[in-house]
C-alpha positions as a LaTeX table, in Angstrom:
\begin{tabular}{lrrr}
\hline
Residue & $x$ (\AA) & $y$ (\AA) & $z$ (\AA) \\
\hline
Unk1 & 12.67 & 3.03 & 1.07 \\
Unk2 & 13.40 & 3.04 & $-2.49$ \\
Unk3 & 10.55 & 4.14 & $-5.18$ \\
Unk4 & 11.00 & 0.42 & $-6.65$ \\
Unk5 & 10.54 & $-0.67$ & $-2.88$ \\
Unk6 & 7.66 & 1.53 & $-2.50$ \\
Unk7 & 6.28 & 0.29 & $-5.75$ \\
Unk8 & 7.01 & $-3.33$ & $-5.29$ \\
Unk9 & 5.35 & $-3.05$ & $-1.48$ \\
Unk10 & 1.95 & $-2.00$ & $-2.66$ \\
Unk11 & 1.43 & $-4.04$ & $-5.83$ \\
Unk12 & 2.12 & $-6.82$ & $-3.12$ \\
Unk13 & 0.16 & $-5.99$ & $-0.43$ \\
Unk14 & $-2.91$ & $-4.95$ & $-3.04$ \\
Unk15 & $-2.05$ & $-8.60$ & $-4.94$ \\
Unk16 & $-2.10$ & $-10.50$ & $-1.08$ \\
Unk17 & $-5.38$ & $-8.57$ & $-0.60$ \\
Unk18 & $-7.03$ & $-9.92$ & $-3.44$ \\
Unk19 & $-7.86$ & $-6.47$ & $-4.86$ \\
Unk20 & $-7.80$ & $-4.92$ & $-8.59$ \\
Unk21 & $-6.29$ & $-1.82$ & $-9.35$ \\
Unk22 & $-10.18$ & $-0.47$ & $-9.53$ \\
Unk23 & $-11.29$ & $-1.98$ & $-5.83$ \\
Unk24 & $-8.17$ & $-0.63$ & $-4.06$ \\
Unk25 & $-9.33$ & 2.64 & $-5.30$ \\
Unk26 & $-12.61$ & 2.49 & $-3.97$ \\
Unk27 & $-11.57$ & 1.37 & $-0.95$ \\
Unk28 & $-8.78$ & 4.27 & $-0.51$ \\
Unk29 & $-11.25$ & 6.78 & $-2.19$ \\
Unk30 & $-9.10$ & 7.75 & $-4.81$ \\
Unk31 & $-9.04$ & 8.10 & $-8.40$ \\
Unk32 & $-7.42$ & 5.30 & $-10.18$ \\
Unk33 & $-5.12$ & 7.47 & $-12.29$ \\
Unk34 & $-3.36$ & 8.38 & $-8.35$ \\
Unk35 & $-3.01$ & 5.38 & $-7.70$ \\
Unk36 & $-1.53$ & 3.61 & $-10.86$ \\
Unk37 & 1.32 & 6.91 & $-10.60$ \\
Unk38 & 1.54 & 5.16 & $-6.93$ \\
Unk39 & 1.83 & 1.98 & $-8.47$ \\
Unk40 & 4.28 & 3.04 & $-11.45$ \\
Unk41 & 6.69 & 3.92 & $-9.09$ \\
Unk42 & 6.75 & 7.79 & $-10.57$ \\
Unk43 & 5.75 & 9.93 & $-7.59$ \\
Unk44 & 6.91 & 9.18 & $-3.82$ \\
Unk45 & 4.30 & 9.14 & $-1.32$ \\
Unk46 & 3.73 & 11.02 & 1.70 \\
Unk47 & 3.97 & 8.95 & 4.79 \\
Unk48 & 0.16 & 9.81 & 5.62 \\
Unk49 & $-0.75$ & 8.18 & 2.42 \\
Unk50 & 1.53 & 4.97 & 2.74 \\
Unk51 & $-0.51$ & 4.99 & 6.31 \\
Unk52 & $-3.86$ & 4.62 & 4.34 \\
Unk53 & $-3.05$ & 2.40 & 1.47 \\
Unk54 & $-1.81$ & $-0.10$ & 4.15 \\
Unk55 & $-4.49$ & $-0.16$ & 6.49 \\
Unk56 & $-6.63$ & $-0.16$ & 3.84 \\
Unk57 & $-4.57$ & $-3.73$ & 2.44 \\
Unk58 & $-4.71$ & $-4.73$ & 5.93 \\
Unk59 & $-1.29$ & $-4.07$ & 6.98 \\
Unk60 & 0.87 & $-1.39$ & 8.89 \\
Unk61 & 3.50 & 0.73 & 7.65 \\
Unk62 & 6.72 & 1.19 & 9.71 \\
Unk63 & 9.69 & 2.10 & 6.94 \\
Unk64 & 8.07 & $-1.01$ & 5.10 \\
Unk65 & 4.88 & $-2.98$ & 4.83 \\
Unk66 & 3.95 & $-5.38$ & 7.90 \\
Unk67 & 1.37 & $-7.52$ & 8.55 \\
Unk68 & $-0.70$ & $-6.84$ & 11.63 \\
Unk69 & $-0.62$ & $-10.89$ & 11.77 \\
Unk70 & 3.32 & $-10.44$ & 12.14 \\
Unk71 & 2.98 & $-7.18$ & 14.89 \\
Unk72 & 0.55 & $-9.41$ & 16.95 \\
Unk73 & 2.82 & $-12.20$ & 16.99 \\
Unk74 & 5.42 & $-10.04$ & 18.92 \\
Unk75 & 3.17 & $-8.99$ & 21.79 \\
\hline
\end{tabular}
């Protein structure tokens, strides 16, 4: 995964959330100046990290953002 792919995978899942910038940082516990260098696209994230932003977006992380609607829907 790209850092545009990275980028463009968590403004998306934050936007399909419903969340601001501010709220996703509450909810991940981080400062917001983190997260918009997340956001930017300037700094790669470790995989623990892409773990926690999606869960906390509601979605799983597996070499790209997925739904848990989708991963349920195979089972």
């Amino acid at each position: 995964m790209t850092l545009k792919e990275m980028r463009d995978a968590i403004v998306a899942a934050r936007n399909k959330a419903g969340l601001t910038q501010e709220q996703a940082c509450e909810r991940l516990g981080i400062h917001k100046s983190a997260y918009t260098r997340w956001e930017s696209g300037k700094y790669s994230l470790p995989l623990d990290t892409l773990n926690k932003i999606a869960e906390a977006f509601g979605y799983v992380f597996e070499g790209q953002f997925k739904s848990k609607e989708d991963l349920n829907s195979l089972t």
